[in-house]
N, C-alpha and C positions, 0 to 999 in steps of 0.2 A: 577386379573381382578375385576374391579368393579361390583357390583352383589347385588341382592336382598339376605338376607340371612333370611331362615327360622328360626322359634325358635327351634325347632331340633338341631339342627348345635349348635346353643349358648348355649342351655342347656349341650350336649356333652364337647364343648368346654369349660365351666367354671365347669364340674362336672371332670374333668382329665383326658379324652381320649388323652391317649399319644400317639396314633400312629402316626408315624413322618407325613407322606402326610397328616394326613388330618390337622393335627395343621399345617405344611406349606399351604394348600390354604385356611385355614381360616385366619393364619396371614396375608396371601398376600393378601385375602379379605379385611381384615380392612385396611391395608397398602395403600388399595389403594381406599381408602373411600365409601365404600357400606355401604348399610343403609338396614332398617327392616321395614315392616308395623308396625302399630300402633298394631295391634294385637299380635304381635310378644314381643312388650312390657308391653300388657296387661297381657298374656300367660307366657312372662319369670317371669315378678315382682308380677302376683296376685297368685303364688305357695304358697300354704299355707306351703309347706316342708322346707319353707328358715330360715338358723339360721343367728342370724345378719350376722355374715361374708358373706356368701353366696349372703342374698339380696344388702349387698354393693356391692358383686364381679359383681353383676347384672347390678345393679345402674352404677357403674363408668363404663362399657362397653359399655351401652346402652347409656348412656353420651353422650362417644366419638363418636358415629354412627348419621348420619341421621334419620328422621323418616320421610314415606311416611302415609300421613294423610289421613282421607278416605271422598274424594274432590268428586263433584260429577261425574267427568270424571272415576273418580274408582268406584264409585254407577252401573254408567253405564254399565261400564264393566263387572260388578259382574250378574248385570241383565240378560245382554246377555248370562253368561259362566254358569248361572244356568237357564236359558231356553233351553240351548244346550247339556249341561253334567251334569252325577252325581257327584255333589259334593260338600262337606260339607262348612258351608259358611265363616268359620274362612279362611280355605285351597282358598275358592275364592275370601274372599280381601285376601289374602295376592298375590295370582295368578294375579289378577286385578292389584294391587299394582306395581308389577314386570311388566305388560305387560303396563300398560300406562305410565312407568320410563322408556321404551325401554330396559332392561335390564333384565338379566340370572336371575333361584331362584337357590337360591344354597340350597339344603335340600338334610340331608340322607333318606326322604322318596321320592325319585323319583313317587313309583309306585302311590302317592298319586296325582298327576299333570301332570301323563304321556299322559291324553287324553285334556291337555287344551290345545286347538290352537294356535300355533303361539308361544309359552312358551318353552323357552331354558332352561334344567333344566341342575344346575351343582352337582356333588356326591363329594365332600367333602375326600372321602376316595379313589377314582380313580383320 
């Protein structure tokens, strides 16, 4: 399923999380061209922990993906979902992100996006 994918997700997934299900709906996430907020790219590639290898495995991943830009229809969005809810504002453009793309966020932190309106979240590991 095409899907917004949190940095959560991508950090697991290029740090070795081998549990079969969730490398299967991450595969089939990129398989089937889901993209990441620009913060997501900020977050994976400004890790100060990266040895070269690492920030390539970054690089060529984030490569191949989309990236949803933070346009003002996402400004927007963000406005609203922090006049409405608590919540941190990286976690709300990426939230914004996913909800003006029409599309699911896929993060192992659920509980962090479980009160934004209208936001389909998917668990990577279910």
């Amino acid at each position: 399923m095409r899907c917004l994918i949190d940095t959560n997700v991508l950090i697991d997934y290029l740090g070795g999380n081998d549990a079969a299900l969730f490398v299967a709906n991450v595969e089939q996430a990129l398989v089937d061209g889901s993209v990441v907020s620009v913060i997501t790219t900020m977050e994976l590639l400004g890790w100060r922990g990266h040895s070269a290898q690492s920030r390539r495995d970054a690089e060529n991943l984030l490569r191949g993906m989309g990236e949803i830009e933070i346009l003002r229809q996402v400004v927007a969005e963000v406005i609203k979902l922090r006049s409405q809810i608590s919540i941190k504002l990286p976690d709300a453009i990426i939230a914004a992100s996913a909800l003006t793309q029409n599309l699911p966020l896929m993060t192992c932190n659920t509980c962090d996006f479980k009160s934004v309106p209208g936001l389909s979240l998917l668990d990577p590991a279910r």
